[in-house]
C-alpha positions in Angstrom: 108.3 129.7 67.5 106.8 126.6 69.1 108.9 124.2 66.9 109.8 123.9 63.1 106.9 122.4 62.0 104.4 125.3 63.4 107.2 127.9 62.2 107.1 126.7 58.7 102.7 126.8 58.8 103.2 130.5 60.0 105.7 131.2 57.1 103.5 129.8 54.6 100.2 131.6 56.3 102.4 135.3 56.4 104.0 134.6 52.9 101.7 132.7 50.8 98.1 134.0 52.1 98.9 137.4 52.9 102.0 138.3 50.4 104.3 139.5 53.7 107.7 138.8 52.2 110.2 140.8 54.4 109.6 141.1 58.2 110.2 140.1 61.6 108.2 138.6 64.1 108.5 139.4 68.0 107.4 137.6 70.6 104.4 139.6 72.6 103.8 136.3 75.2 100.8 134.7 75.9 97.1 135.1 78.4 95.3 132.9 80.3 94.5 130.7 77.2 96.6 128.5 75.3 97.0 131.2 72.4 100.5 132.7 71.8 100.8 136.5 70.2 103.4 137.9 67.6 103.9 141.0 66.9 104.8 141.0 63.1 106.9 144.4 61.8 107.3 144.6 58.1 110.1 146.3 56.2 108.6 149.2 56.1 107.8 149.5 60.1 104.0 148.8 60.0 102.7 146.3 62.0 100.3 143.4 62.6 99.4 141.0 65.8 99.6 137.0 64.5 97.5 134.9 67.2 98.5 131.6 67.2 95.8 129.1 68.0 97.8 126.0 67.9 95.4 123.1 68.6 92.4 125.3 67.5 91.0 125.3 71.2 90.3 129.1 71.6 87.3 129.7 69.1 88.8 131.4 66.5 86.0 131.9 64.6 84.1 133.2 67.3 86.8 135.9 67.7 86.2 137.1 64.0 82.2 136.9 64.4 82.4 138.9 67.2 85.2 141.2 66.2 83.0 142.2 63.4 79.7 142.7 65.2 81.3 145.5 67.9 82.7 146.8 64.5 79.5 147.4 63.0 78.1 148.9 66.4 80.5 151.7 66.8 83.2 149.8 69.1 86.6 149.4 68.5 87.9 146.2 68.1 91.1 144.6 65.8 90.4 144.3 62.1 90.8 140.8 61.1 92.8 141.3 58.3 93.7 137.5 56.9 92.7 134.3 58.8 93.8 130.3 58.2 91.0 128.7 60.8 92.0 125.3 60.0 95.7 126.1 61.3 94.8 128.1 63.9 96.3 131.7 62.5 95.0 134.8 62.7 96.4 138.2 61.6 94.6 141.2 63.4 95.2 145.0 63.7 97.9 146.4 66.2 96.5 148.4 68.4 100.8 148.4 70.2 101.3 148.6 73.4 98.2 151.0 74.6 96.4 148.5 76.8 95.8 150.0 80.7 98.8 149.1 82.6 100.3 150.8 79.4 99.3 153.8 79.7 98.0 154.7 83.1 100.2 156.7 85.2 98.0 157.1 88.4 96.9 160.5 87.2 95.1 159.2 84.5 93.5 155.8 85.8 89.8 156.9 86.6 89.5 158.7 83.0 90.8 156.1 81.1 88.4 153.2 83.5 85.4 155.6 82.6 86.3 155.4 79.1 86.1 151.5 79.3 83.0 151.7 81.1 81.5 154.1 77.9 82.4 151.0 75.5 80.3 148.8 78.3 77.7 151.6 78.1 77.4 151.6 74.1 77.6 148.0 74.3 74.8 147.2 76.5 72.6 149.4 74.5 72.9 147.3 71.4 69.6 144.7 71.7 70.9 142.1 68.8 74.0 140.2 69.1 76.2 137.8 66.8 75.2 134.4 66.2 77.7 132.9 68.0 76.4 133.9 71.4 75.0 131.6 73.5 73.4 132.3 76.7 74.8 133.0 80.1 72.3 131.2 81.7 72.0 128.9 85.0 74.3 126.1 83.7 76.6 128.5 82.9 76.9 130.3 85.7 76.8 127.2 88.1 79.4 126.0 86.3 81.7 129.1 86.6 80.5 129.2 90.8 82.3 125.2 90.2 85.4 126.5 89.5 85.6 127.8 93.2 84.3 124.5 95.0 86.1 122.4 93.0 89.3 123.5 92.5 90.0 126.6 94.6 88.5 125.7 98.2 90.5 121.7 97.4 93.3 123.3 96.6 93.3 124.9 100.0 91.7 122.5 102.2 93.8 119.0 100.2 90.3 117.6 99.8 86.9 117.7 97.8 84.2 119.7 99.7 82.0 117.2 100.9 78.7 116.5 98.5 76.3 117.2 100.8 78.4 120.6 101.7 79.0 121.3 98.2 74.8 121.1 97.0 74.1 123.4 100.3 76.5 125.7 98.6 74.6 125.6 95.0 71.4 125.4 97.1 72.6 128.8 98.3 73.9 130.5 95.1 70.8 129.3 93.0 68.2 130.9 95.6 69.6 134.4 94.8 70.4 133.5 90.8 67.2 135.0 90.0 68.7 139.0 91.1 70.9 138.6 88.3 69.0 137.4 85.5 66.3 140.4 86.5 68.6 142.9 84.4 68.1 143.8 80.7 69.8 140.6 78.5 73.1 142.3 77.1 76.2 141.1 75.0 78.8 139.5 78.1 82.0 139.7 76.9 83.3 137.5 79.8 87.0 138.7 79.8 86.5 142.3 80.2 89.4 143.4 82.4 92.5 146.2 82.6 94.1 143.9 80.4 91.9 143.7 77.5 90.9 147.4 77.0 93.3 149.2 74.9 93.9 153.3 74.0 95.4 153.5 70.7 96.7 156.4 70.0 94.5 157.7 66.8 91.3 156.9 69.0 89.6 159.1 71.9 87.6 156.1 72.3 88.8 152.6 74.5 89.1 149.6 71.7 88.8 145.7 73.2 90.2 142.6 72.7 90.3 139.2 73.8 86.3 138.6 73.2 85.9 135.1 71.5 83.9 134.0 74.6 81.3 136.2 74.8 77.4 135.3 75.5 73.9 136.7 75.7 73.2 137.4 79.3 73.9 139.7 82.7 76.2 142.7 81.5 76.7 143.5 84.7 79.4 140.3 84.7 81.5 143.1 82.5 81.2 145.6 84.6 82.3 143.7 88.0 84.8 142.3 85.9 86.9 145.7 85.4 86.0 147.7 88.0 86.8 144.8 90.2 90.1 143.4 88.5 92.1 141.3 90.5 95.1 142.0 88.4 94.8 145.9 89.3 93.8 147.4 93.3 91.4 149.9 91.9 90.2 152.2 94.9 86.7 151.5 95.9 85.6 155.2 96.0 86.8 155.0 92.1 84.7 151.9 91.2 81.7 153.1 93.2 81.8 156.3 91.4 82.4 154.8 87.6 79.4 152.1 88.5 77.3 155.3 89.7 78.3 156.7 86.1 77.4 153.5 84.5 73.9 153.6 85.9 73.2 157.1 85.0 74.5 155.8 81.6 72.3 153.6 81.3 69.4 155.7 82.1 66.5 152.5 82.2 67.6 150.0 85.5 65.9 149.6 88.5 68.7 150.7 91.2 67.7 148.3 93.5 68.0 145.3 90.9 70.6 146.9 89.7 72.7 147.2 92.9 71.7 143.4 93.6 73.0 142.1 89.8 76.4 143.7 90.1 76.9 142.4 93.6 75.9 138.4 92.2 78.2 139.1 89.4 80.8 140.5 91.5 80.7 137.4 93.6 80.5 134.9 90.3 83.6 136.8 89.1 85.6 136.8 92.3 85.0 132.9 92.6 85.2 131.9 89.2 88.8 133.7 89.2 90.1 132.2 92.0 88.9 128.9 90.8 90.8 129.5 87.1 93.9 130.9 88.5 94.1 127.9 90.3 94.0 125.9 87.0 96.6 128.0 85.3 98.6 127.8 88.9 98.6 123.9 89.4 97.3 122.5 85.6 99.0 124.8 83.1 101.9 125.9 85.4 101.8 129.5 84.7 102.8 130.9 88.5 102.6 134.6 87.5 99.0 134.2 88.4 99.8 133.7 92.0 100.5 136.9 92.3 97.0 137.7 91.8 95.3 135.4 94.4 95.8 137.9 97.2 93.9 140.5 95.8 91.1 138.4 94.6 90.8 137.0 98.2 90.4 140.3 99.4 87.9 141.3 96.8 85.9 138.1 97.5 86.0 139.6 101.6 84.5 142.4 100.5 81.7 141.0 98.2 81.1 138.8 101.4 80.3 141.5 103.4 77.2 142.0 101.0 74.0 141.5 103.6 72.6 139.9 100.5 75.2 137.3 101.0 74.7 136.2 104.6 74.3 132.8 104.3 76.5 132.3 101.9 78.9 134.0 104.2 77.7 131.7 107.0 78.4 128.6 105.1 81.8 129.7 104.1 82.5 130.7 107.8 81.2 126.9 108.5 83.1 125.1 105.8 86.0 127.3 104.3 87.2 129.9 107.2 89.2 132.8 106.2 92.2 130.5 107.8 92.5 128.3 105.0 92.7 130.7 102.0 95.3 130.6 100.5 97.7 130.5 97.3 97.9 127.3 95.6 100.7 125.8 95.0 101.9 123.5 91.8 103.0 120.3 93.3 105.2 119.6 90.3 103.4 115.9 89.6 103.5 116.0 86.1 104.5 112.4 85.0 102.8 108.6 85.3 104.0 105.2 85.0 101.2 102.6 82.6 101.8 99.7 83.5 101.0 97.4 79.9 103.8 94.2 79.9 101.5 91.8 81.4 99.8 89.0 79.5 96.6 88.4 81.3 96.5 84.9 81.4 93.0 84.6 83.1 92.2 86.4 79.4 92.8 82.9 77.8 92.1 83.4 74.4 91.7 87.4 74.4 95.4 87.2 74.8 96.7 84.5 72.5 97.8 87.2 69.4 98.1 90.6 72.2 99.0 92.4 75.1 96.5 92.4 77.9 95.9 96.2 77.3 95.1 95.9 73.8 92.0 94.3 74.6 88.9 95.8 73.6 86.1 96.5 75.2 83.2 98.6 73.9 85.7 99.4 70.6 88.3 100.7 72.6 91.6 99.5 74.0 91.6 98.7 77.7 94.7 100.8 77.4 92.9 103.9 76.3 90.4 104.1 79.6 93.8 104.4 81.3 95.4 106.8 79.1 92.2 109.3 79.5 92.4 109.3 83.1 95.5 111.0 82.6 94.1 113.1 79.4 91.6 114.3 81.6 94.0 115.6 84.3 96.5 117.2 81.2 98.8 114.8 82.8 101.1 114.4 79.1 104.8 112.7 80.2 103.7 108.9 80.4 106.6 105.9 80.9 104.9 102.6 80.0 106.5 99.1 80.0 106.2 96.8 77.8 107.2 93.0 77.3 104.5 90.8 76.1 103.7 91.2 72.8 105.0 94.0 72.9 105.2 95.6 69.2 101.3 95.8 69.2 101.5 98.1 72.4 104.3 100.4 70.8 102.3 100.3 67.5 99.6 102.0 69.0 101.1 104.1 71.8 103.0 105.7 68.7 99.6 106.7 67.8 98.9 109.0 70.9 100.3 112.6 69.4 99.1 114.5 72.6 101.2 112.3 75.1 105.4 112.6 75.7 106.0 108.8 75.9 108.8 107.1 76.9 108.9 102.8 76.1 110.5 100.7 79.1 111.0 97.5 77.3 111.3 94.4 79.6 113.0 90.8 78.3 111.3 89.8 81.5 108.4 90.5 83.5 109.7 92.2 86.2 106.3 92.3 88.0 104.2 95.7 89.1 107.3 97.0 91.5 110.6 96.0 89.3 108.8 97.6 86.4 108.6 100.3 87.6 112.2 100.4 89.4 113.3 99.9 86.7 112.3 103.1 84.9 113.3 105.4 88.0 115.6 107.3 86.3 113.0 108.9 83.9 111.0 110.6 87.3 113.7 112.6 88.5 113.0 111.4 92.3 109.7 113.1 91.9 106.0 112.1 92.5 104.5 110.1 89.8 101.4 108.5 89.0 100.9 105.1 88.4 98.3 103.4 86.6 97.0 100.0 84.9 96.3 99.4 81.5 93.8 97.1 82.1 90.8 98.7 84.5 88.3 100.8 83.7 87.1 103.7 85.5 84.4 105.9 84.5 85.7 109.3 84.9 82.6 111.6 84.9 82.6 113.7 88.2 83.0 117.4 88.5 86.6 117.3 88.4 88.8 114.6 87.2 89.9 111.9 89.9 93.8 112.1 89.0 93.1 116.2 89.8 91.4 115.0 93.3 94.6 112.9 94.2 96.9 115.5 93.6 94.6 117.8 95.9 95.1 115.2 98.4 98.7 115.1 98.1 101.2 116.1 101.1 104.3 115.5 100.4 105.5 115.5 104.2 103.0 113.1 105.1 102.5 110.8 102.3 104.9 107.8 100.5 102.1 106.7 98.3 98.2 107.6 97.8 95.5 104.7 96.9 92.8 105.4 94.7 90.1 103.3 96.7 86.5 102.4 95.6 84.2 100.8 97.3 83.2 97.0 96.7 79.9 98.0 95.7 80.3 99.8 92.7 83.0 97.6 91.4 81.9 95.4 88.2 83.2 92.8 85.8 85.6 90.7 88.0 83.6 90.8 91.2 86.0 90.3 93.9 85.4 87.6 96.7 86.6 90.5 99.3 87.7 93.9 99.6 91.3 95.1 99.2 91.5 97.6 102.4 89.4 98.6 105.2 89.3 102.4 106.4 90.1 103.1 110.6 90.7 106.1 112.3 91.5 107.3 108.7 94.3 105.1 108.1 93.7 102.0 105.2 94.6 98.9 106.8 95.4 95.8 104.0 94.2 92.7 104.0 96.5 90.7 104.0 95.1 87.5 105.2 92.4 87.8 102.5 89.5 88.0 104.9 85.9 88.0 103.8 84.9 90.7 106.9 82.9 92.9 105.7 84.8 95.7 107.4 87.4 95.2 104.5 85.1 97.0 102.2 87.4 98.9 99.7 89.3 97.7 96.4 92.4 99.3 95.0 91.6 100.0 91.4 94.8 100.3 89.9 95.2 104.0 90.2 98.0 105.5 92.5 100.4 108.1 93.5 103.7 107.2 94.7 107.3 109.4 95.6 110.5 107.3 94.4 111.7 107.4 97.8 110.1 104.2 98.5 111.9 102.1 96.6 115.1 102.9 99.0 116.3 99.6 99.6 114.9 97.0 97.9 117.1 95.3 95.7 115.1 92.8 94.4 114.6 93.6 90.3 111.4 91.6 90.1 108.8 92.4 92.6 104.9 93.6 93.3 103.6 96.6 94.3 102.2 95.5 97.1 105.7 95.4 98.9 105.4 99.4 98.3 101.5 99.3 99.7 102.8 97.4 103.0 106.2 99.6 103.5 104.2 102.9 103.3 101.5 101.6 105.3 103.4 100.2 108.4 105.2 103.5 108.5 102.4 105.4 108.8 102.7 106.9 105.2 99.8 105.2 103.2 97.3 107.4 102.1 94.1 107.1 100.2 91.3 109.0 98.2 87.9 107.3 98.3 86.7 107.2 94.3 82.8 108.0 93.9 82.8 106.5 90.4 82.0 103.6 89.2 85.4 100.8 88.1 85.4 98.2 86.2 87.6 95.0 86.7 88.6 93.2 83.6 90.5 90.9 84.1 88.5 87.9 81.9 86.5 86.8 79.1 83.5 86.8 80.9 84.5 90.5 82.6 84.4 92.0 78.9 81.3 90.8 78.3 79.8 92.4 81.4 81.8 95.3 81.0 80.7 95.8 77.4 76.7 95.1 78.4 77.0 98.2 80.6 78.8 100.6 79.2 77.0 100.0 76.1 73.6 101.1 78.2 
């Protein structure tokens, strides 16, 4: 079990709600969500599947909606048999171990694939669906295309595409949007794959699982989705001849809108995959997805190939070559450094009874803005120093249940650089984030700016990455001059404080930084910017440009600007 407290929830759940007094639980892993499974084996030998929802992220009630509709329309799904929402517990049929990889044996693999595609073809033939649907429409899909130009093609490339790139590409994918949404609207299931179809043995028929997503939309998502699995190298001649069947099946499609809807769906699935194995690769560092990647890149090649997609094609050829697919890799940054011991004294009365980062601005702690930068990236392991007034800052970091924090108490300011030295030992001489408690940065892009830096981090080449933004979406504090200039994509600092306009980029308190720089210095009290200047003059200062907007507050008179805004 997770830990005691979630053991002793799942004892009460199993003992109290359901009556279960003798049994065992088994471990039966986890998927691609957060959700854990048990397999639960009373006394007696029968058994039931406990999903654990810990959190409550995974739509639980959802699943049971759902479960219940394909019930009453002929298709086997789990029997929902007791269910604590609130907790996050659910205790479903068994169905054992029947799913696909199960029981194929490479004799078997088309008849039990057509057998999945008859569930599809009952499925699609229903024309009302559970209330919980909501549609698979543009947004939707847009989205799901994001997970490829977001995370996949930066993951490869160790930058963002390009904006103007990246709207050509949506420019490209919404043109041809329209082929899929021709089709009949059907019940999507969205994770219809090898995985999720199960044979149990008192059935002829496949049963599913795994369904708590599903929408109102293009069925055809469904049928990509397992006849083009990138967990399992089906044969094309196979999957031609079961989406032939499913045509036949079907008995009412146009074939040519037909063969253009699975072929947009195939191409939706093939990116959106790539983009989510990513996640689970580098965010939720489960690696057995890497194993994957290979197959999807191949299927994606094929999809390509499409006439339909030419200029898709000839935009990827332009802006993401075959050369730079890839695998992602995790690059193991997992941990930040908040730095909250300051007073502020440019705060003057703000910061008579507090801490700097206890602040408030707009009802929330300047603290917080910091902390969800990190949120945002599911960056959890956080070291923060404190010193002044510091029992306030404690008090509330004690607060923050979805963070592993660690307290570096200082008797003395030790300044931006010996803070942090001082609190080495907790990174393990890895990379590690390091933020202020006392900026604001509105983080409201397409992917989180802490998940863009760690795109842009190489290891071999970089000691430290600056988060830059440019002067002219910097508010609150405005500075007299910019921080760093960019030439011949190098950031130069200014160090002589110049007003050239050239220097036209402030650092706003965000970076990324190895422990290797510190090698020595001895000094115990000291500023970052020794770190800035020894990284840059050896050629190993690098930078992300921030498109967001930042906030500098850093005085009465910044809050009150700061609060004007945001509050509009």
């Amino acid at each position: 079990m997770q830990n005691k407290k979630r053991a002793k929830q799942i004892k009460a759940f199993l003992d109290k709600k359901i009556g279960l007094r003798k049994y065992k639980i088994l471990s039966m892993g986890f998927d691609a969500s957060s959700r854990k499974y048990f397999r639960v084996v009373e006394k007696d030998g029968t058994t039931k599947v406990l999903v654990d929802d810990e959190g409550c992220k995974n739509h639980s009630k959802e699943f049971i909606m759902v479960a219940k509709f394909l019930l009453k329309n002929g298709i086997r799904a789990p029997k929902i048999l007791a269910h604590d929402l609130r907790n996050g517990l659910m205790l479903i049929e068994d169905f054992g171990e029947s799913d696909f990889a199960k029981v194929a044996n490479g004799k078997n693999d088309k008849e039990l694939l057509q057998k999945a595609v008859d569930v599809l073809v009952k499925l699609h033939k229903v024309r009302n669906f559970p209330a919980c649907a909501k549609y698979m429409d543009e947004k939707v899909i847009l989205d799901n295309f994001a997970l490829f130009t977001d995370w996949y093609i930066p993951a490869c490339l160790g930058h963002k595409l390009e904006e103007e790139k990246r709207a050509e590409f949506f420019r490209l994918v919404t043109k041809l949007l329209p082929q899929a949404l021709k089709l009949p609207e059907t019940l999507v299931l969205w994770d219809y794959h090898v995985n999720n179809v199960m044979y149990p043995k008192d059935s002829k028929e496949a049963a599913i699982i795994d369904f708590q997503d599903a929408m109102r939309g293009p069925g055809l998502y469904d049928l990509a989705s397992l006849l083009e699995d990138e967990r399992r190298n089906i044969p094309q001649d196979v999957a031609q001849e079961l989406k032939d069947y499913y045509f036949r099946a079907m008995g009412n499609l146009s074939h040519n809108d037909f063969e253009a809807g699975y072929a947009y769906m195939a191409l939706l699935r093939h990116m959106r995959v790539l983009g989510r194995f990513t996640t689970l690769i580098t965010v939720t560092r489960k690696p057995t997805y890497a194993a994957y990647v290979p197959h999807g890149l191949e299927l994606l090649r094929q999809s390509l190939k499409n006439p339909l997609f030419a200029e898709i094609k000839k935009w990827m050829d332009e802006n993401f070559a075959e050369s730079n697919w890839q695998i992602p890799q995790d690059k193991n940054i997992t941990k930040a450094f908040v730095l909250a011991a300051g007073r502020g004294t440019r705060m003057r009365e703000l910061t008579k009874t507090r801490a700097k980062p206890m602040v408030e601005v707009v009802g929330k702690k300047l603290m917080d803005y910091g902390m969800d930068l990190l949120r945002n990236a599911q960056i959890k392991n956080a070291v923060v120093n404190v010193c002044y007034k510091k029992s306030g800052v404690k008090r509330h970091l004690a607060q923050l249940k979805d963070f592993n924090i660690v307290i570096s108490e200082e008797k003395e300011l030790l300044e931006t650089g010996g803070g942090i030295k001082k609190a080495l030992k907790y990174f393990a001489n890895e990379p590690m984030f390091v933020i202020n408690a006392d900026n604001i940065l509105i983080d409201d892009g397409h992917k989180s700016i802490i998940r863009q830096m760690i795109d842009v981090w190489d290891d071999k080449k970089y000691d430290m990455l600056l988060l830059l933004c440019d002067i002219k979406n910097v508010y609150g504090d405005h500075p007299k001059h910019g921080d760093y200039k960019i030439k011949a994509e190098k950031c130069i600092r200014n160090k002589e404080l110049s007003p050239d306009k050239e220097f036209r980029y402030i650092y706003v308190g965000v970076a990324l930084l190895h422990p290797r720089l510190f090698a020595g210095i001895k000094e115990k009290k000291f500023s970052l910017r020794v770190l800035f200047d020894k990284a840059e003059e050896s050629g190993r200062l690098g930078f992300l440009l921030s498109d967001r907007r930042e906030f500098l507050v850093g005085s009465p008179e910044a809050v009150a600007e700061t609060e004007r805004m945001l509050k509009n």
